[in-house]
C-alpha positions as CSV (number, residue, x, y, z in Angstrom):
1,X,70.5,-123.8,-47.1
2,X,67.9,-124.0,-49.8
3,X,65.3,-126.3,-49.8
4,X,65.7,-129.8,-51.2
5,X,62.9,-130.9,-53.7
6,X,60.9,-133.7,-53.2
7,X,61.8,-136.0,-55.8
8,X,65.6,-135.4,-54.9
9,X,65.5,-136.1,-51.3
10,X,63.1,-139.6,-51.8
11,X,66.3,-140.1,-54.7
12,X,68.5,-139.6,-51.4
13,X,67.0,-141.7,-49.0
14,X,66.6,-144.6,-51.7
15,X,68.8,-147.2,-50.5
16,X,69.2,-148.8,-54.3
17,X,71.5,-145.6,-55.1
18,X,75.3,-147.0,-55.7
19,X,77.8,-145.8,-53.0
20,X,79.8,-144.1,-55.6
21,X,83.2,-142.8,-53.2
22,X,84.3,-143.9,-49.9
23,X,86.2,-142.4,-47.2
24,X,88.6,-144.6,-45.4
25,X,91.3,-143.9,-42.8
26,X,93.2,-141.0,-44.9
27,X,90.2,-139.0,-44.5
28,X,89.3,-136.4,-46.4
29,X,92.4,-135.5,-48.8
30,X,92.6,-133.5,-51.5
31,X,92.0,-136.2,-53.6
32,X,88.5,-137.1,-52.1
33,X,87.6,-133.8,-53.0
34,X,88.3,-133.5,-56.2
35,X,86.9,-137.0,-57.0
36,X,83.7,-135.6,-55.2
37,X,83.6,-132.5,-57.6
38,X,84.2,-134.2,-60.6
39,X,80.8,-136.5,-59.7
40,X,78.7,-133.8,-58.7
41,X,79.8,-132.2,-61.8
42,X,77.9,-135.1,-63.8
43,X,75.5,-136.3,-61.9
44,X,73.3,-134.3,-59.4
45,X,73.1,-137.2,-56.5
46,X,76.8,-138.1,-55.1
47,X,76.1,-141.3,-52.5
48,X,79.0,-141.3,-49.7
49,X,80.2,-144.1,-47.0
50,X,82.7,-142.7,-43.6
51,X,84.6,-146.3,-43.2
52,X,84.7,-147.7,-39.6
53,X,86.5,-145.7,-37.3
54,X,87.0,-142.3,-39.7
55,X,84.8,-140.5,-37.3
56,X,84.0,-141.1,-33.1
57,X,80.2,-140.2,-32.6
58,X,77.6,-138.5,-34.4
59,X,78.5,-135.1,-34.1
60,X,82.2,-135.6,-35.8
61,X,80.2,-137.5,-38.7
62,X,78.2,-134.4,-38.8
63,X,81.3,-131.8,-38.6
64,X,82.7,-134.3,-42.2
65,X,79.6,-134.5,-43.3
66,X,78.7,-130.4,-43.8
67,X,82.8,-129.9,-44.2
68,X,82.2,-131.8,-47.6
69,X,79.4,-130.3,-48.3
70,X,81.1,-126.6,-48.0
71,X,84.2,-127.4,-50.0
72,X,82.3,-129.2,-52.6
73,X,79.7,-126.2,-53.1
74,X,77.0,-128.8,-53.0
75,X,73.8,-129.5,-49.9
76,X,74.0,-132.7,-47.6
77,X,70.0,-133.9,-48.9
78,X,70.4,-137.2,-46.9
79,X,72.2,-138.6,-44.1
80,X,72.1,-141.6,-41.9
81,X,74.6,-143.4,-40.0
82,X,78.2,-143.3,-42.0
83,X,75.5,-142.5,-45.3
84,X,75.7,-139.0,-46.9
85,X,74.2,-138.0,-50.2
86,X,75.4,-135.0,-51.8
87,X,73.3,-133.1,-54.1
88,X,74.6,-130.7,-56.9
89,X,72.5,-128.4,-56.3
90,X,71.4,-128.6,-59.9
């Protein structure tokens, strides 16, 4: 994992950044991923939000989490609760 700058991950953690896709109880399809390409493809910083119930615990939030990461080529740079923020990388 390479390291995350410091004016991306206080970008990350800023809670005024838009939730730009959510994931609700389809999980992640196809679709979610390509939407999630297509972002990070414009914009470096991709704000995320698990809906109630798409993942039971921590750990399975963490399994979607770096799973989206992976397909998406891009590094998890924040995370709390059902939050993720995706960064390009770029």
């Amino acid at each position: 994992m390479s390291k995350i700058p410091t004016r991306i991950a206080r970008e990350s953690s800023d809670s005024e950044l838009p939730i730009t896709v959510r994931i609700g109880k389809s999980g992640l399809v196809d679709s979610v991923i390509d939407e999630l390409k297509d972002q990070l493809s414009s914009r470096s910083l991709v704000k995320i939000k698990l809906n109630r119930g798409v993942a039971n615990g921590s750990s399975e939030r963490t399994e979607i989490f770096s799973t989206l990461a992976t397909k998406t080529s891009s590094i998890v740079s924040f995370s709390r609760g059902n939050i993720v923020v995706l960064w390009s990388g770029k």
